[in-house]
Structure formats: structure tokens, C-alpha cells
C-alpha positions in Angstrom: -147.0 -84.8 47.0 -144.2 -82.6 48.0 -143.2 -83.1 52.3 -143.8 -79.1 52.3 -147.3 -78.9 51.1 -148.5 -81.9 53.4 -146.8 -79.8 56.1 -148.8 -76.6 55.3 -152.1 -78.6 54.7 -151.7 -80.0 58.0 -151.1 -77.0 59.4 -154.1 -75.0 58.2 -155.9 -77.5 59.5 -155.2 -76.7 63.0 -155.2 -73.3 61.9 -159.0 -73.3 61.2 -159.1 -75.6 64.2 -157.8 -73.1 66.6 -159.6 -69.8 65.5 -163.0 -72.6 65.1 -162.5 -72.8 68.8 -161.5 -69.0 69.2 -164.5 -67.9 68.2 -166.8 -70.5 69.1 -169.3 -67.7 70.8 -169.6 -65.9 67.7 -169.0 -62.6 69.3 -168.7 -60.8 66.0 -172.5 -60.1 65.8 -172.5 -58.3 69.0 -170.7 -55.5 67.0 -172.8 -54.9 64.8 -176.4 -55.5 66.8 -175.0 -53.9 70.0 -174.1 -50.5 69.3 -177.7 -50.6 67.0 -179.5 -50.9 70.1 -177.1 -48.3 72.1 -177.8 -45.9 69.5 -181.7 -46.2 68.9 -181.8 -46.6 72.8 -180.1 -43.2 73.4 -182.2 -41.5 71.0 -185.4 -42.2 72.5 -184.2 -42.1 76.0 -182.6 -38.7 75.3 -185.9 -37.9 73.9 -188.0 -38.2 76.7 -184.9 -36.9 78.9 -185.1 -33.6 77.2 -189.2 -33.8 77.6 -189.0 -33.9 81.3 -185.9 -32.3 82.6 -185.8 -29.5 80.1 -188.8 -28.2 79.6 -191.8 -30.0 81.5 -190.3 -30.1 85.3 -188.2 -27.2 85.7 -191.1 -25.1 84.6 -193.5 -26.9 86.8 -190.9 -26.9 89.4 -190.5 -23.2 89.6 -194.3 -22.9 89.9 -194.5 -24.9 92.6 -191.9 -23.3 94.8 -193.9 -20.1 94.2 -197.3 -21.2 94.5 -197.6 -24.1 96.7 -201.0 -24.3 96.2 -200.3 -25.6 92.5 -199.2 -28.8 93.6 -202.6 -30.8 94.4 -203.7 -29.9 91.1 -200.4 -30.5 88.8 -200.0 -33.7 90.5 -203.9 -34.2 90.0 -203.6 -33.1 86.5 -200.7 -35.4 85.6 -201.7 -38.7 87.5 -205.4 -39.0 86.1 -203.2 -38.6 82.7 -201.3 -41.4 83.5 -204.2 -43.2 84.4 -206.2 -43.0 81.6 -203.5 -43.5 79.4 -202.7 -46.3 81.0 -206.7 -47.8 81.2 -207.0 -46.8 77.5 -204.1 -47.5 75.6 -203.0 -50.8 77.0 -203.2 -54.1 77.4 -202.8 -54.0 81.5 -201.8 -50.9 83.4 -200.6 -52.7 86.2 -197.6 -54.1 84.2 -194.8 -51.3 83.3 -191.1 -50.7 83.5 -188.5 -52.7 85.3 -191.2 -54.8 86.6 -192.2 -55.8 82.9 -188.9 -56.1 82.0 -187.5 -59.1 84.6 -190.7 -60.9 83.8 -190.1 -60.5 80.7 -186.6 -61.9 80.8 -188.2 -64.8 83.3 -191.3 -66.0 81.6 -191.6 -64.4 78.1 -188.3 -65.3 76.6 -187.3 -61.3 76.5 -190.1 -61.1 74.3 -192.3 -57.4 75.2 -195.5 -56.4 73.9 -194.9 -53.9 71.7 -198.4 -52.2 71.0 -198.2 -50.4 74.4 -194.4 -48.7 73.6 -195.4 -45.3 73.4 -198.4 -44.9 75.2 -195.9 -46.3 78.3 -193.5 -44.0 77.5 -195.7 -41.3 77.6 -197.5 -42.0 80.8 -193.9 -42.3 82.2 -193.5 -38.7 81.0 -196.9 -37.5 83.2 -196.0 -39.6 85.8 -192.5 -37.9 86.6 -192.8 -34.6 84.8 -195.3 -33.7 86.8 -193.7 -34.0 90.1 -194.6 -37.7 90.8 -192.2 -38.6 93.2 -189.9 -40.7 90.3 -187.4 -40.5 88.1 -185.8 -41.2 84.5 -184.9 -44.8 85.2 -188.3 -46.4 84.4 -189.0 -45.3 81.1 -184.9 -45.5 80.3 -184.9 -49.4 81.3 -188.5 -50.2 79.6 -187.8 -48.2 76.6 -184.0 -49.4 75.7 -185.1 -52.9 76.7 -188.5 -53.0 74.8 -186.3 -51.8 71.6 -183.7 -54.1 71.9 -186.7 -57.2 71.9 -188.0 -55.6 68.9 -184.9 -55.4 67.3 -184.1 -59.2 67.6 -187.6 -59.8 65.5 -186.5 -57.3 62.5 -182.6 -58.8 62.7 -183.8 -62.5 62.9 -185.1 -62.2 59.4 -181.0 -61.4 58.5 -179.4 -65.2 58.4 -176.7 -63.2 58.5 -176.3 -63.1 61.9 -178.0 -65.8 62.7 -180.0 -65.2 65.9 -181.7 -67.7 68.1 -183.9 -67.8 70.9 -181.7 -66.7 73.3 -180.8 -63.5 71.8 -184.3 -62.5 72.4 -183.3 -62.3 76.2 -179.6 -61.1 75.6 -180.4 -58.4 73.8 -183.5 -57.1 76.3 -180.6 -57.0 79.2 -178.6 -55.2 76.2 -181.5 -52.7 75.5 -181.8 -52.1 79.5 -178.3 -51.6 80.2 -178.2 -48.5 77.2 -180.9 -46.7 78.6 -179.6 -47.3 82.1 -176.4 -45.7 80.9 -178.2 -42.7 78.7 -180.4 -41.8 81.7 -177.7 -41.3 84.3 -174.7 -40.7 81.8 -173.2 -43.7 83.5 -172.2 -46.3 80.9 -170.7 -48.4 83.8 -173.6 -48.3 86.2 -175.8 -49.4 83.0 -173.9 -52.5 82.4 -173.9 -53.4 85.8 -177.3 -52.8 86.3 -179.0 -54.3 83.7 -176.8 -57.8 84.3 -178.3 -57.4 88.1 -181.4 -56.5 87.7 -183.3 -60.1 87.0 -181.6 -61.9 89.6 -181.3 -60.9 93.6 -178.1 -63.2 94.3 -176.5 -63.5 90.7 -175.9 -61.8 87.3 -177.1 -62.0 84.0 -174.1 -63.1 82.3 -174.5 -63.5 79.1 -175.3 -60.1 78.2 -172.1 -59.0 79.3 -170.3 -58.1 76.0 -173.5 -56.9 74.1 -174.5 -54.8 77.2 -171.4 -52.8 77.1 -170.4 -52.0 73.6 -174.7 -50.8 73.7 -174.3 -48.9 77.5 -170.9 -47.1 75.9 -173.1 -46.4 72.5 -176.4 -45.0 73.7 -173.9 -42.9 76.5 -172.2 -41.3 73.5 -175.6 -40.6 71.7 -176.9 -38.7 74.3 -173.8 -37.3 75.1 -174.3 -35.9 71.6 -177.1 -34.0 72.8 -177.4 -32.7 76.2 -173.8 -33.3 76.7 -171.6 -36.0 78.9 -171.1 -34.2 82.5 -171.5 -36.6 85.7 -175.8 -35.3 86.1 -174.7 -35.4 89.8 -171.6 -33.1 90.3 -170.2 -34.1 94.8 -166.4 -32.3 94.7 -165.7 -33.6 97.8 -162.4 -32.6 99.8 -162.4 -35.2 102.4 -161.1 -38.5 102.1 -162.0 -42.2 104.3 -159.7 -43.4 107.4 -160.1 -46.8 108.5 -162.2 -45.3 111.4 -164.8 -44.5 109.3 -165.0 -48.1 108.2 -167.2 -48.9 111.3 -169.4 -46.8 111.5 -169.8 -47.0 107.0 -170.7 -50.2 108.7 -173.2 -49.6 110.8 -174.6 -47.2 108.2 -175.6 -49.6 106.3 -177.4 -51.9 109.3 -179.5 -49.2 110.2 -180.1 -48.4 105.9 -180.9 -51.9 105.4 -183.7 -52.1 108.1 -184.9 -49.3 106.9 -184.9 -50.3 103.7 -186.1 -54.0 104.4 -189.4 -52.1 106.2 -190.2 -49.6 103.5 -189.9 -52.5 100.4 -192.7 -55.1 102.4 -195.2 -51.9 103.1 -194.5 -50.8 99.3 -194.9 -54.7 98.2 -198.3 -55.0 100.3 -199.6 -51.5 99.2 -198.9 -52.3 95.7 -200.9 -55.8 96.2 -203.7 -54.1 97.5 -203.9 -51.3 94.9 -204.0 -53.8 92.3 -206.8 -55.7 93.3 -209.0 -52.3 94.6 -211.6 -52.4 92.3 -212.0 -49.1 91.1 -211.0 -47.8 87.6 -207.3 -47.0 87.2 -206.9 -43.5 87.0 -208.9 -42.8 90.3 -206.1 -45.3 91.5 -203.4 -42.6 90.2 -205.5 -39.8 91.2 -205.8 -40.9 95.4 -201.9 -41.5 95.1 -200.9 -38.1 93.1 -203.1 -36.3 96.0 -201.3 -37.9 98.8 -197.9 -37.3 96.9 -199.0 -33.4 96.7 -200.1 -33.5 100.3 -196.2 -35.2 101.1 -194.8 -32.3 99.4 -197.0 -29.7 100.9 -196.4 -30.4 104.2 -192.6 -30.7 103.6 -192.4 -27.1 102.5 -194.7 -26.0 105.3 -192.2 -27.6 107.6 -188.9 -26.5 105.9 -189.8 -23.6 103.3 -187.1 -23.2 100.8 -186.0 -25.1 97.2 -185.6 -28.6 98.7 -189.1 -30.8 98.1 -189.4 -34.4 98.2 -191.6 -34.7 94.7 -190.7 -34.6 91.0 -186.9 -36.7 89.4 -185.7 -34.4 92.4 -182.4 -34.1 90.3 -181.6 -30.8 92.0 -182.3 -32.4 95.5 -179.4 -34.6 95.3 -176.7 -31.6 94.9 -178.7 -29.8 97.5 -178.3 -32.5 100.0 -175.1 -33.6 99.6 -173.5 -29.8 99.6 -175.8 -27.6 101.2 -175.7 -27.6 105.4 -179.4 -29.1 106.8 -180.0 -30.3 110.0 -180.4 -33.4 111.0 -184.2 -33.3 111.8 -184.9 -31.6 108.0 -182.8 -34.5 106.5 -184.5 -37.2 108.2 -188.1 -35.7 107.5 -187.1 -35.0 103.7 -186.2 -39.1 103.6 -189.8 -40.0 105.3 -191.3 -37.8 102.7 -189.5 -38.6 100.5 -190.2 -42.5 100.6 -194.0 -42.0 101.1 -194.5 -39.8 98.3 -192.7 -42.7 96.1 -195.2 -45.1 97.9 -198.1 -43.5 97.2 -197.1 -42.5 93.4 -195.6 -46.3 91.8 -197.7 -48.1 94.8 -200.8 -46.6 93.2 -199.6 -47.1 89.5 -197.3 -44.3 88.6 -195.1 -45.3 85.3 -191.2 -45.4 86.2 -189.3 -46.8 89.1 -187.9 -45.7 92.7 -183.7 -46.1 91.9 -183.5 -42.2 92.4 -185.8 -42.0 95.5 -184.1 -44.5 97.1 -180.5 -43.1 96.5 -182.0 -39.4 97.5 -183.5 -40.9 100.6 -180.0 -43.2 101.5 -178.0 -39.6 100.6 -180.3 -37.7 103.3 -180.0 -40.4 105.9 -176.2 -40.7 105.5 -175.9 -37.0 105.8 -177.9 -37.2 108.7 -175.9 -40.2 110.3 -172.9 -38.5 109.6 -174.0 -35.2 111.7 -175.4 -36.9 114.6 -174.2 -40.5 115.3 -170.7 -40.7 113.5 -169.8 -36.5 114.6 -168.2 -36.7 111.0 -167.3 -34.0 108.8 -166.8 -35.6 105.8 -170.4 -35.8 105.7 -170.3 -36.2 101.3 -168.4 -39.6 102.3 -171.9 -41.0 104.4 -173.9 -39.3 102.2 -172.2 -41.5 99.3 -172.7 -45.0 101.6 -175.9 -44.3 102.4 -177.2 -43.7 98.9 -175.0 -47.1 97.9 -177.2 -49.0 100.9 -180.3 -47.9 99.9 -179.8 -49.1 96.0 -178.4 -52.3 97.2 -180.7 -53.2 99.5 -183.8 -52.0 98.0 -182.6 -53.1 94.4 -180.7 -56.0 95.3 -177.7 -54.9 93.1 -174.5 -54.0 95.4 -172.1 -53.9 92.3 -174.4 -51.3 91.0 -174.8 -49.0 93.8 -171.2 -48.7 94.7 -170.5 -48.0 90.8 -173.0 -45.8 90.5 -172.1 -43.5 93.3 -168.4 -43.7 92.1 -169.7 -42.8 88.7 -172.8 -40.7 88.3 -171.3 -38.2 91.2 -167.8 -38.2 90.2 -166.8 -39.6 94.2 -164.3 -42.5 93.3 -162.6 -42.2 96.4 -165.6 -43.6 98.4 -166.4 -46.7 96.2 -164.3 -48.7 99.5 -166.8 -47.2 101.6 -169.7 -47.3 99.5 -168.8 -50.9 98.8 -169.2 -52.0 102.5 -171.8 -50.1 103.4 -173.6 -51.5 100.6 -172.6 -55.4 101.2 -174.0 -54.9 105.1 -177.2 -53.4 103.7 -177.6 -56.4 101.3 -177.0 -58.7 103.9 -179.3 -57.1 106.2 -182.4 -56.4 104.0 -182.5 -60.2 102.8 -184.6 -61.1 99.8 -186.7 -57.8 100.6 -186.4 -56.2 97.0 -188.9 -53.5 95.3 -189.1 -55.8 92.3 -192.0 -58.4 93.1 -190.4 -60.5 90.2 -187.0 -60.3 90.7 -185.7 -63.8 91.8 -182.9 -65.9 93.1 -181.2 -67.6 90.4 -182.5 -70.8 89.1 -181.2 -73.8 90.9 -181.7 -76.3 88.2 -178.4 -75.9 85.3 -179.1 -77.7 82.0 -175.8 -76.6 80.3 -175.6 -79.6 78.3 -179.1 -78.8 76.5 -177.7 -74.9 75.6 -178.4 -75.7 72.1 -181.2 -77.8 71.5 -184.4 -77.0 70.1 -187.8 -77.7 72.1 -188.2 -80.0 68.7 -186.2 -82.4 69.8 -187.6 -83.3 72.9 -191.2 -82.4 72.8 -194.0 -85.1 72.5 -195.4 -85.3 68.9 -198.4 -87.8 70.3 -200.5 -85.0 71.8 -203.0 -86.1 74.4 -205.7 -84.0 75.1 -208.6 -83.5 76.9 -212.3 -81.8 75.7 -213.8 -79.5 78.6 -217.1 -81.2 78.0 -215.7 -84.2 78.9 -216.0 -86.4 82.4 -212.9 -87.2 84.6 -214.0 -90.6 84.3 -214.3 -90.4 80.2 -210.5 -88.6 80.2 -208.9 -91.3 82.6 -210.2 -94.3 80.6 -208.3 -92.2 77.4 -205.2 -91.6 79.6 -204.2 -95.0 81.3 -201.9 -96.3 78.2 -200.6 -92.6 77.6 -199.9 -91.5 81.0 -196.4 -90.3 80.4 -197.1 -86.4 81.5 -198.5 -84.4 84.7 -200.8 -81.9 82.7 -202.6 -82.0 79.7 -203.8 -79.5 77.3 -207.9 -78.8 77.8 -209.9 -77.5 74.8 -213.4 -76.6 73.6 -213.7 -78.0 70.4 -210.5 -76.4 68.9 -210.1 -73.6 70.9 -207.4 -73.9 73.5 -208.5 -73.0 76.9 -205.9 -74.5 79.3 -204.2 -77.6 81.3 -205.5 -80.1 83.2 -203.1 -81.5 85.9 -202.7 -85.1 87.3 -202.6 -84.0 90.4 -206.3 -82.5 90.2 -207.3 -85.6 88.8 -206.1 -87.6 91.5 -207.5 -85.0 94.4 -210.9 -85.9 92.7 -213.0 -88.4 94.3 -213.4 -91.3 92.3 -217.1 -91.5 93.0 -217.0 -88.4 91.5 -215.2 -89.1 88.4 -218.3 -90.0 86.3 -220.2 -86.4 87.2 -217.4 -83.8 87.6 -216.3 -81.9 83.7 -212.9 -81.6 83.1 -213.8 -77.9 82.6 -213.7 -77.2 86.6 -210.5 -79.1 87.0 -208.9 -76.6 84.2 -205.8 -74.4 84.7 -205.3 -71.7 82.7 -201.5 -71.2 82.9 -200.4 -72.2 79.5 -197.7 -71.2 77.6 -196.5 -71.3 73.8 -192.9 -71.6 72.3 -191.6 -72.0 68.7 -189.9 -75.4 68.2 -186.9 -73.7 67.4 -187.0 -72.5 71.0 -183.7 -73.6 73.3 -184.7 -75.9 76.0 -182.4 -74.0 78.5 -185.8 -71.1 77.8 -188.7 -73.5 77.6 -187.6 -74.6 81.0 -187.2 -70.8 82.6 -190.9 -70.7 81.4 -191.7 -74.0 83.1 -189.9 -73.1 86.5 -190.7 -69.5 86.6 -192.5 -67.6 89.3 -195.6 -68.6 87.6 -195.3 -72.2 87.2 -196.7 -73.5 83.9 -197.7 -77.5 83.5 -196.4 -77.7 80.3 -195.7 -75.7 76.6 -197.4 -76.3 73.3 -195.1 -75.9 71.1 -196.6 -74.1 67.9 -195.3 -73.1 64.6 -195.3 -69.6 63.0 -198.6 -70.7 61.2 -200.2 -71.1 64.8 -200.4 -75.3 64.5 -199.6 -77.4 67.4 -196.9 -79.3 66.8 -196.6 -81.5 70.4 -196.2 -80.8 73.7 -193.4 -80.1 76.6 -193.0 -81.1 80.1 -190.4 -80.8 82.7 -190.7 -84.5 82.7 -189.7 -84.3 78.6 -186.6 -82.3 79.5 -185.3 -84.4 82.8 -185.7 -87.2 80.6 -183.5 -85.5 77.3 -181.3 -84.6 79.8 -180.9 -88.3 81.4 -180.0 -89.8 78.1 -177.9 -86.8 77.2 -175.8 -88.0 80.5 -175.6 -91.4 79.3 -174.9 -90.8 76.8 -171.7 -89.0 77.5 -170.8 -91.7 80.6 -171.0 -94.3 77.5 -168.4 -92.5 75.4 -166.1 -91.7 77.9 -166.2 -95.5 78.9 -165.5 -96.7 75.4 -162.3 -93.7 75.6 -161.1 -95.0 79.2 -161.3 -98.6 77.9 -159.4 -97.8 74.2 -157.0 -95.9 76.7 -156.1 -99.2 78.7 -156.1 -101.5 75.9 -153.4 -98.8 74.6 -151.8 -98.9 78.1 -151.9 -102.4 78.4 -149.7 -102.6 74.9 -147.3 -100.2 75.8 -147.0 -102.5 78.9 -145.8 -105.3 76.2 -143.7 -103.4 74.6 -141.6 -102.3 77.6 -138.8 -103.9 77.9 -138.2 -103.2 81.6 -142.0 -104.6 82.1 -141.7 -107.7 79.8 
């Protein structure tokens, strides 16, 4: 063979080595898939956008500001709706937006029940275009994020792009960050969002590069529509010194005790609303008459356009360029947060990331005129709504982007920044999601790519609920190899039974007590093509499952998984790789040791 052509075969080689190992992520899918999801995102978010902000609330609005009366029975009228549609047309009414979303990304493996899409979307509508005291980004996050899990199912069935597991979840936080991005026009602030959102102290990051090309996609789609301006407009003609840094400072103390206070009482009202046992929509009525009564009284007290219920898209212009006093602002933000109590506390449909960055815009304002004697008072305006999304939301990036971006105030971000760090700090783990988490302290990088198939147990031991302790343990003893067992009736699943109920039963017991009372219910399914990094989120999540049965698309229980199973795939995995790199370090000093002999100098 020619010395030429071995040269160029040699050199393709590394050729296809190289770009192997360029484009080992396989980031070529994301351009098609991601911008799929911006687009169908942005047109359902747009949508119920247009629904509500052009033709159900400004009408309603203008009514109310006329005819204050109206407002007891609008907000009557449209919370019953959202309760009944909510008791009626799904599976449970107390799960919904953001909050369905981060478990979803924690427990379900991004997957979202589908079958309650639009009735969800439209309770969303009755909740906010009513004048519950809400806004956009509930049904924007659920809706882009529910689309982007059912996506994954249809574009799985394409090898094409071959899809697995994980995508599920990675393109969920891609579906939230596009209708982040469509609802406040905001590409930016939905990327940054979205990759927040399921963790308090860390990001999502491997929905980064799906998450923008779909934020930048569903922007431009309902750009198309109802055009791309900032939705809040601050031109602000005051700058920052470094003596405002201080008191930007404090700001954000005094927002993030606040802000700690308000998310525990709307935590504990929310608990308590969820187990009153009444039916649902007298739930959403009691809390859309209190809401009316919060606005009510605020327009008794300051008559005029400003009113703490409704998106209250108008309220943040007003605020931050209109003159109010001190007393006005700080009563519109109490309002302002109990109406928003009262409506998602008692089960309204959307989420509070307006209400808290009106309420932090009031309060800065308000700082601004009577503790900082500043007049740049659009500059504390700006920190205090980055505070109040950072520490109620536990997403600083996001704030401080968001304010830069949806107002069109870049030369606060510094400020905002600060401000919204201290507020973090202060609030702690306070946050208004109940299932938003600190990041998972247990990494199983090397298992990113294996299957639940190859480390779940095929020898399934089981237990019948009719059976004794006593009966089960005599079964057990040469098996005992897990800490929970599956539990059936016959052939109908019903649960897990735990070793450590077993052993908290008295053994003089054993012979009379059923299985049946020692049974948990927790148990979750995966598909054996399911990554083990997922089947252990499942297994460590907030609700702690004792194991997975792993079950194939024709609903037939292929074995079982444990954490023990994937502590133990992981311990070999580890030796595995200590084994190798022995046998390299001791083929590397046999080498060394003959280039020793070789040396003349050494010989």
C-alpha cells in the first residue's frame, strides 16, 4: 500500500475520533425538538394570553373600577368556576402549575398527566381573568412544560432521534422555560427560570441548550402576535452610586423577612385548605370572597385605578412611575399578598411570581421614600421586586434578569443582584413551592447511562396480604437481600411491605398480625429502559418510595429495584474501574522499569 494512503487512513481515523468525541452529547436533536416545543408552547400560551389580558380582564377591570360592588360577585362567579372545573374534570384539584411541574421533574420522571391539560388551562383562565389575585405564569409554566412531556412520547416513536428517559425531564424544564419566556416576553428570564425552578440551591443543568433555543422560539411566536415590547415599560433617568449599595442592602433584609413570614403562613394555609373537608369549589368560593373583600377595602381606602386583584399588569407601571405615598404603597403590598393568599391558598390555578414582584416594587418604592430619602425611587422599586422573587421563589439569577429584562432597567441588575442575594440569604429554605428541594446529595454519574435492567432483581419476592408476618419471614430468611417487598392480593398489586415494619412487630405477634396492616402504599413503576440516575430521584424523592417494579409496556413485572440494588451496581462499577486503572499503573511501570534498562546513564 502506497506510504500516502496509510497516512490518510490513519488520519481519518482520528478524524472520526475527534468529532466522535465532539459530539458526544448529541446536541444536534435539540435543534430540531427544541424550537418544536418553543413554537407549540407560544401558541397556546399566547392563546390563553390574548384570553385574559385582551378581552376577559380589561373588560372586567373597567367594571370594577366603576362599580365596586361587582367585585364580590365576579370573583364569586369566577372561583366556583375554577372550582368545579377543577372537582369535575380532574384527577386531583389540589395538584396544578408550577407545583405539578417540580414534582413532576422530582418523582414522575417529567412525565404529566395529560387528561387534565385543558380543563387546567381553563380553570387558570377563571382563576386570573376574573381578578383572582394571579397572574400568567401558572398556566404559561404548566402548559409549555405539560407539552414538552407530551412531545417526548410522540418523538420517542422517531429512532431518529433517539430519546431516552431523561429527555422526558429535559424537555419538561424545556417546555417551562418557553412559556416562561412567552408570558413575560422575556426569553432570558425563561431560561433562567425554568433551570431554577426545581431546585432552591442549584440549577437544572441539563436543560440548558434545549431551554434556550425553545425560550428564544416560543418568544418569537408570540412576538408574532401581540407583538415583542418589554410588557413592563420603567424609563428610568436615575442611575446607582455606591451609596445606594447599602441601603439596596438592607432592602433586601427587611424584603426577605418579609418574605420568609408571608411563604410559612401561605405554606400552613395551603396545608390546612387541602385537608378542610368540604367540596372544592366552596374552597375557591370562601377564598374569591375574601380576595373581593381585599380589593374592596383597598379602593375604599385609596379610590382611584390602583387595586391589588386581577394579573395587576397595569399596577406595576402605576407603581413604579406614578407618585404614592408611602402609607398607600405599603397597604397595596399587604393587600396585595393576602388577596394572593387567600386565592392559590384556597386553590386558585396559577402562581404568585407577579404578586410577589408587584408587592417587592411597592415596598421598595416605599423604602426608597421614607428610610433611604432617595429619589431614584425606580432603582428600589427594581431591588425590591428582585428580593421578593428571589426569596420567595428561591431563584436570584432569575429575579435580577427579570427585572433587567421584562422592564427594560439594565442599569439596576448590580443593585437588583445584591439586593436579591441578601434576600436569599435571609429568607432561607422558606420558598412558596412546597416541592421545590435542595439538590440531591447523592451523584451517580458513573450510572448516567444504564438501564434499570441491568441492575434490578429478576427473582421477585413477594408477599400476599392475606398472609401472616410469621408465614412471610419463614419465606424471606434465604432471600433477604432487600428492605421492602412488593404486597399483593392475589395479582393485584396493592403496595410494599418494609423490613423495618417487620422488625417493629412483636414476635409474639408475628403468627396473628396480616401483612395487609403492615402495607405501604408508596410504590412506584419504571420501564426497564429507565436510567438509574431517574429510578433513584424516584427512590430519594420527597416522597420516599421502598423500591420500583420495573414493568414493561405490556404491564408485566419484570423484577424489582432498591437503593440497595443501585449502591451495590455502583460498588462494582467502582471496582471495577480501581481494577483497570491498576492493571494501566502496573503496564506503566513494567514500561518504566524497561526504559530504566535501556538507559544508558541508568545501566
Amino acid at each position: 500500500m502506497p506510504r500516502h494512503k496509510a497516512l490518510l487512513r490513519r488520519y481519518r481515523s482520528l478524524v472520526r475520533e475527534d468529532m466522535a468525541a465532539t459530539y458526544s452529547r448529541d446536541l444536534r436533536k435539540w435543534l430540531v425538538i427544541a424550537p418544536v416545543i418553543g413554537v407549540s408552547a407560544g401558541l397556546v400560551i399566547t392563546a390563553v394570553a390574548a384570553i385574559i389580558l385582551r378581552w376577559l380582564w380589561p373588560a372586567l377591570l373597567s367594571y370594577y373600577l366603576h362599580h365596586h360592588w361587582a367585585i364580590v360577585p365576579g370573583l364569586l362567579v369566577g372561583s366556583i368556576l375554577t372550582g368545579v372545573i377543577m372537582q369535575r374534570f380532574t384527577s386531583d384539584p389540589d395538584e396544578h402549575s408550577t407545583e405539578e411541574i417540580i414534582r413532576s421533574y422530582h418523582e414522575h420522571q417529567g412525565e404529566v398527566d395529560m387528561s387534565s391539560f385543558f380543563p387546567k388551562l381553563l380553570a387558570a383562565i377563571t382563576t386570573v381573568g376574573f381578578g383572582g389575585s394571579a397572574a400568567l405564569e401558572g398556566p404559561g409554566i404548566y402548559g409549555g412544560a405539560a407539552i414538552g412531556s407530551w412531545l417526548y412520547a410522540r418523538i420517542q416513536r422517531l429512532r431518529y432521534f433517539r430519546l431516552n428517559p431523561r429527555d422526558r425531564r429535559i424537555m419538561l424544564i424545556c417546555g417551562a422555560a418557553a412559556g416562561m419566556s412567552a408570558v413575560f416576553r422575556a426569553p432570558l428570564t425563561g431560561i433562567v427560570f425554568a433551570l431554577e425552578m426545581p431546585y432552591k440551591d442549584d440549577l437544572a443543568h441539563e436543560a440548558l441548550v434545549p431551554s434556550l433555543i425553545a425560550s428564544v422560539v416560543s418568544y418569537l411566536t408570540l412576538g408574532a402576535f401581540l407583538g415583542s415590547r418589554p410588557l413592563f415599560e420603567l424609563k428610568s433617568t436615575h442611575s446607582y452610586t455606591m451609596k445606594d449599595m447599602p441601603w439596596c442592602a438592607l432592602l433586601g433584609v427587611l424584603i426577605g423577612l418579609i418574605s420568609m413570614a408571608f411563604v410559612i403562613t401561605f405554606r400552613r394555609l395551603r396545608t390546612w385548605v387541602i385537608r378542610w373537608s368540604v367540596p372544592h369549589w366552596f374552597k375557591l368560593a370562601t377564598g374569591g370572597l375574601l380576595t373581593a373583600l381585599c380589593g374592596l377595602a383597598f379602593l375604599r381606602l385609596y379610590p382611584g385605578q390602583l387595586i391589588p386583584i386581577g394579573p395587576n399588569y397595569e399596577a406595576v407601571n402605576m407603581i413604579l412611575t406614578q407618585s404614592h405615598s408611602s402609607a398607600q404603597l405599603l397597604t397595596f403590598g399587604g393587600f396585595k399578598l393576602a388577596a394572593t393568599a387567600f386565592t392559590l391558598g384556597t386553590g386558585g390555578v396559577s402562581a404568585m411570581f407577579v404578586p410577589l414582584f408587584l408587592t417587592g416594587g411597592a415596598l421598595g418604592t416605599a423604602f426608597a421614600q421614607t428610610i433611604a430619602h432617595s429619589s431614584a425611587l425606580e432603582l428600589y422599586g427594581a431591588v425590591g421586586m428582585a428580593s421578593f422573587i428571589s426569596a420567595g421563589y428561591k431563584t436570584p439569577l432569575a429575579a435580577a434578569v427579570f427585572v433587567a429584562e421584562a422592564t427594560g432597567a439594565h442599569a439596576f441588575i448590580i443593585p437588583a443582584l445584591i439586593g436579591a442575594a441578601v434576600a436569599y440569604v435571609v429568607s432561607g429554605d422558606a420558598s412558596a413551592s412546597g416541592d421545590q428541594r435542595l439538590h440531591e446529595g447523592v451523584k451517580v454519574q458513573e450510572l448516567a447511562e444504564l438501564p434499570v435492567s441491568e441492575v434490578m432483581q429478576r427473582e421477585v419476592v413477594s408477599a400476599q396480604a392475606s398472609s401472616t408476618v410469621q408465614e412471610f419471614v419463614h419465606t424471606l430468611s434465604p432471600h433477604a437481600h432487600h428492605e421492602a417487598f412488593p404486597v399483593f392480593e392475589k395479582h393485584k398489586l396493592l403496595g410494599a411491605v418494609t423490613l423495618w415494619s417487620l422488625v417493629h412487630t412483636p414476635p409474639d405477634r408475628w403468627s396473628t398480625t396480616k401483612i395487609r396492616s403492615l402495607l405501604d402504599r408508596r410504590i412506584g413503576r419504571v420501564s426497564p429502559d429507565c436510567d438509574v440516575s431517574e429510578a433513584l430521584r424516584v427512590l430519594l424523592g420527597a416522597h420516599r418510595q421502598p423500591l420500583l417494579l420495573v414493568v414493561s409496556e405490556q404491564g408485566k413485572t419484570l423484577g424489582v429495584v432498591t437503593k440497595t440494588d443501585i449502591l451495590h451496581a455502583l460498588k462494582i462499577r467502582r471496582e471495577e474501574a480501581e481494577s483497570e486503572q491498576g492493571k494501566v499503573s502496573a503496564v506503566h511501570g513494567i514500561a518504566g522499569l524497561d526504559e530504566v534498562a535501556r538507559t544508558p546513564e541508568l545501566r
